[in-house]
N, C-alpha and C positions, 0 to 999 in steps of 0.2 A: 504494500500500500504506500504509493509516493503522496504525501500528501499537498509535496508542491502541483497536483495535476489542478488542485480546487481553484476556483477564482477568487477574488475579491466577493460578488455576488453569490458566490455557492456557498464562502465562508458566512456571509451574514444570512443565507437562507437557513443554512443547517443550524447556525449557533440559535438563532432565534426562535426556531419551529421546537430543539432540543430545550431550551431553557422556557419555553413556552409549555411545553408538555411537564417537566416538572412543576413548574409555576401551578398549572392545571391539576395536579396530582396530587400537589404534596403542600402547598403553601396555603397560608389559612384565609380565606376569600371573605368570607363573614364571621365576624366577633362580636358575640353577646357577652357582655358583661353584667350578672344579676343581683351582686350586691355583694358585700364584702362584711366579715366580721373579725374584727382585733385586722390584726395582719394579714388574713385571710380574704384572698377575692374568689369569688367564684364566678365561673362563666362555661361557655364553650362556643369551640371553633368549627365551620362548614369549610372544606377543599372547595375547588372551584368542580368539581366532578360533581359533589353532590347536591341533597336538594337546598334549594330550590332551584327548578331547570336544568339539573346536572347534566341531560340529554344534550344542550347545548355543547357544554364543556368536552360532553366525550365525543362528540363530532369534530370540535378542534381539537383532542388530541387523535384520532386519525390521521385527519388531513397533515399534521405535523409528521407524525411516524409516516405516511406516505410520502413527502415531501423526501424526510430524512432520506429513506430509502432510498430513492428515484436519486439524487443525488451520489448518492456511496455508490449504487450500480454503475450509473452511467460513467462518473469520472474514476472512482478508484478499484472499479475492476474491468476483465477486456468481456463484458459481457455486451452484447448490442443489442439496446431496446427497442422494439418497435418503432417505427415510423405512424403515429398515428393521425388524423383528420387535421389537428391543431400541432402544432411545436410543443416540445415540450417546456419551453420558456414560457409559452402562454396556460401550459397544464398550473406550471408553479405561478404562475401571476392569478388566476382562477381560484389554487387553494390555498393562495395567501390571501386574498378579497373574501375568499368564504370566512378562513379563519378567523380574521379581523369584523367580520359583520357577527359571526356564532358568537364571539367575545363579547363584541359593545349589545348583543342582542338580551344576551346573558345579562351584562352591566343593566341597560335599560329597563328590563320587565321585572328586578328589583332595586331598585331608586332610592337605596336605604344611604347615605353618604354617611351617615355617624356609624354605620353595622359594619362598612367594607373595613377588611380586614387589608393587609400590604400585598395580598398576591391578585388581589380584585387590580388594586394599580398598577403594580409589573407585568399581572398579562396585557393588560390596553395599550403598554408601551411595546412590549414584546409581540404582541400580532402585530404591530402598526410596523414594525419592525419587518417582519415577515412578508405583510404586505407589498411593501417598501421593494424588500428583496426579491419578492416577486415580477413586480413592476420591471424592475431593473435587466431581470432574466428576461423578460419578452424584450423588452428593447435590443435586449444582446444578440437574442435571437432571430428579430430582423437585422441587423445587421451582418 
C-alpha cells in the first residue's frame, strides 16, 4: 500500500467520511443533564446512531464506509472498478451531498441547541467537510 498514490482530495475524502463515522458512533450527540446532588451530577448521553432519528445517522455512516472503501480500492490496490453511468468523482460528490443533508436533516428535526452534545457539532463540520471533498473529486474528475 503506497500511500503516496492518495490525492490531496482523496486524503480529505477519507479523513473526513472516517472521522465522520466515529463522530456518528461513538461521540455523545445529545446530553441530558437531570440534576445533580452534593458532587454528584446525573445525566445521560445519545450517539448520533441512536434515537432520536438514528436511521439518519446510520445512513451517513454507510455512505462514509462506502466512500472509504471506493477510495482504498481504487487508489491503493491494482483492483479496476467498474466504469459506471456517472464518474466516480461524481459517485463521491453524491455521497458527500447525501451525507451532509442525512446530518443537518438529523440536526434539524431535533432543534434542541442547549441538548447537542460536541459530536452533534463535529459531524456538521465533518460532513461539510466530506461534502467539500466530494465537490472537489467531481471537478477533478472532469478535468
Amino acid at each position: 500500500m503506497d500511500l503516496k498514490k492518495l490525492s490531496t482530495i482523496d486524503w480529505i475524502i477519507s479523513v473526513a467520511a472516517a472521522l465522520l463515522v466515529i463522530d456518528l458512533v461513538a461521540l455523545p450527540w445529545y446530553d441530558f443533564h437531570v440534576g445533580s446532588y452534593g458532587v454528584y451530577s446525573y445525566g445521560v448521553s445519545f450517539t448520533g446512531v441512536e434515537a432520536p432519528d438514528g436511521f439518519f445517522a446510520w445512513l451517513a455512516v454507510l455512505i462514509g464506509l462506502a466512500i472509504i472503501a471506493q477510495v482504498v480500492i481504487a487508489k491503493l490496490t491494482t483492483v479496476e472498478l467498474p466504469q459506471l453511468g456517472l464518474s466516480w468523482g461524481k459517485i463521491k460528490m453524491i455521497g458527500g451531498l447525501a451525507a451532509l443533508g442525512l446530518v443537518l436533516l438529523k440536526f434539524v428535526l431535533n432543534l434542541h441547541p442547549h441538548y447537542f452534545g460536541i459530536g452533534c457539532w463535529v459531524a456538521v463540520v465533518l460532513s461539510a467537510a466530506l461534502a467539500y471533498g466530494g465537490l472537489m473529486a467531481s471537478k477533478e474528475a472532469l478535468a
